[in-house]
C-alpha positions, 0 to 999 in steps of 0.5 A: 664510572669510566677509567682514567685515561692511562698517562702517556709512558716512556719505556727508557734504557740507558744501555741502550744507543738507540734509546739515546738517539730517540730522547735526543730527537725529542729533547731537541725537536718537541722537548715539551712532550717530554714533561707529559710522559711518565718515564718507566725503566727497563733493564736487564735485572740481576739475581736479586732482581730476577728473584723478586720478579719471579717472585711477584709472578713474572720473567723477564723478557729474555731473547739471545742474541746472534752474533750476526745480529751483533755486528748488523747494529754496530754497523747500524749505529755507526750510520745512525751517528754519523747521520746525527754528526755524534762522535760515539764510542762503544763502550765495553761492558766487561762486567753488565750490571744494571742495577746501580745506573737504572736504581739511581733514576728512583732516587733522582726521581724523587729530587725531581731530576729524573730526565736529568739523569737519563740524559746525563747517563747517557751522555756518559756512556755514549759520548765520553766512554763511561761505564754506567755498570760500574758504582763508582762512575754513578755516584760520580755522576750523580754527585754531579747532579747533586743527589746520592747515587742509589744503595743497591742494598736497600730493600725498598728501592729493590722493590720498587725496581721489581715494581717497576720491571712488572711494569715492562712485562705487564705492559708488554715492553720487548725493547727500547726506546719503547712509548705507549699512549693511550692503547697505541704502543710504538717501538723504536726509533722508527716510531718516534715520529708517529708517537709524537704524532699521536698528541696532536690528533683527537683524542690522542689517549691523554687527559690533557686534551689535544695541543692546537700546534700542528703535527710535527714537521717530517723533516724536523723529525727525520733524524730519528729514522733507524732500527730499534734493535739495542745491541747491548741489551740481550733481551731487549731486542726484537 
């Protein structure tokens, strides 16, 4: 009996300014794409999320990155913001921990607003300056969705997280924003468009069949160009 064709998947990061370009290209330009994805976190883990990685076998990703390199995508999305007429602000991580933002979506997952707080977090950090490693802007931020932020003591949601980051390295995942249809993965903003393209050909990797629109126009989807590099993320880079 054949396999079940893997669901489309959607590696996110809410560090990440890239990542926040892409799912706005998305939600704006082919927004019914965004329901047939299985979405899957990416972050950089903490002692006790590195721990029960390692214990399942596994180690994150983890590439430095320059000084030179840091700069480069500053420079880079400054451009890519201005392109999109967003007003950014660059947030300042003085203590990163990833945890509390990226063990929230599990629980908004789970009451069905699992986008809602991608997009939301994201919003947040890039637009109004928040800082998503600090708990209490999440529970602020969740309580505006409606739902309690994640306890990041709680054994279960740690192993889920764990979980879920065996994912990244089982399926390769290097950085962000990162989309796997079928066997055809696509990295970064610069692939967005061919991603999008891969539903509207046969036999596009999915269970669903193919949509009858036509592909994607090139011009609606131009404003996703740019690096995938994620700046804020030391390992999430290429």
């Amino acid at each position: 009996m054949p396999r079940a064709a893997r669901p489309p998947r959607f590696y996110f990061n809410l560090r990440s300014p890239y990542n926040f370009f892409a799912l706005r290209a998305l939600r704006a330009h082919r927004p019914d794409l965004l329901d047939r994805l299985e979405w899957r976190p990416f972050w950089e883990p903490d002692e006790t999320s590195g721990k029960l990685l390692a214990e399942a076998g596994a180690e994150f990703p983890y590439t430095p990155m320059s000084r030179a390199k840091q700069f480069y995508i500053l420079r880079d999305v400054r451009r890519l913001a201005t392109a999109r007429g967003l007003d950014l602000t660059w947030p300042v991580d003085a203590e990163p921990w990833w945890e509390p933002a990226h063990l929230t979506w599990f629980v908004a997952e789970r009451h069905g607003l699992g986008q809602a707080w991608v997009e939301r977090a994201g919003r947040a950090r890039w637009l109004e300056g928040r800082d998503l490693c600090d708990p209490a802007t999440v529970a602020e931020l969740a309580a505006e969705l409606g739902f309690e932020a994640a306890d990041t003591d709680d054994p279960d949601l740690r192993a889920r997280g764990a979980r879920a980051l065996l994912d990244v390295v089982r399926d390769g995942v290097f950085g962000v924003p990162y989309f796997v249809n079928g066997s055809e993965p696509y990295w970064g903003l610069d692939r967005v468009a061919d991603f999008v393209a891969s539903f509207d050909e046969p036999g596009d990797g999915t269970d669903e069949g193919t949509d009858d629109r036509p592909g994607p126009d090139a011009a609606d989807l131009s404003v996703v160009a740019g690096r995938a590099f994620d700046l804020s993320h030391a390992g999430g880079c290429g």
